[in-house]
C-alpha positions, -999 to +999 in steps of 0.1 A: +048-167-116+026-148-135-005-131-126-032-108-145-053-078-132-080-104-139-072-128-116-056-107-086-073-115-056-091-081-050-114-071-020-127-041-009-119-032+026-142-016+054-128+023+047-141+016+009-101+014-004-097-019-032-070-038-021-055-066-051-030-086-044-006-092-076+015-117-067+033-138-034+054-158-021+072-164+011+099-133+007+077-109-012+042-101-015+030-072-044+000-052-035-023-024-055-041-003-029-071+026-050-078+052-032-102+078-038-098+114-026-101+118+013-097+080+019-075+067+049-049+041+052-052+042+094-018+043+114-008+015+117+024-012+120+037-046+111+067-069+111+070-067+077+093-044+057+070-022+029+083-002+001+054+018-018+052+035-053+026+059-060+015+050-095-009+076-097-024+101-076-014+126-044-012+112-010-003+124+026+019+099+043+031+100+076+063+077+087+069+073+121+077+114+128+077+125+094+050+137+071+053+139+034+031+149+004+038+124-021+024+120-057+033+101-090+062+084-093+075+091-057+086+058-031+085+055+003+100+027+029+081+020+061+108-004+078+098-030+104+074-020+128+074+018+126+036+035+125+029+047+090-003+055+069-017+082+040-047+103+037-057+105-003-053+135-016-059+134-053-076+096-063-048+072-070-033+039-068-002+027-043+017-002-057+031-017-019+060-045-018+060-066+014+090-084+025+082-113+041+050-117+027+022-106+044+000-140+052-022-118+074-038-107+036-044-141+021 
């Protein structure tokens, strides 16, 4: 499967972040998330495992008790279920991996 930037499904969601989904399947899902500076990604959880990449940008990211400042080129796994999220720091973009796929997002 093949997809381009032109023909992700993109939205923008309700705290202004553009959400694109890249590509899916049943196993795996690839999502960019673009932030600007001082926008949240709420605490939240799901059943889903999540591995991010910051591609750009400087984020705060909280993982269950932990708290990180995280910037280009770092990664971060949220496993199943535990609360995570990010305040932007620096305007960026998060490149998330789902596993299964998310079908909450389609």
């Amino acid at each position: 499967m093949f997809v381009t930037k032109d023909t992700a499904s993109t939205v923008l969601l309700d705290n202004g972040v553009k959400r694109s989904i890249l590509a899916h399947n049943d196993e795996l899902m690839i999502v960019q998330f673009e932030f600007k500076k001082d926008q949240v990604g709420s605490l939240h959880s799901h059943p889903h495992t999540q591995s991010t990449y910051i591609l750009s940008g400087k984020f705060e990211f909280t993982v269950g008790d932990q708290t990180y400042i995280c910037q280009a080129g770092d990664t971060l796994i949220a496993t199943t279920s535990i609360m995570h999220g990010c305040r932007c720091l620096e305007d960026g973009v998060l490149i998330d991996n789902f596993t299964p796929s998310r079908k909450d997002l389609l």
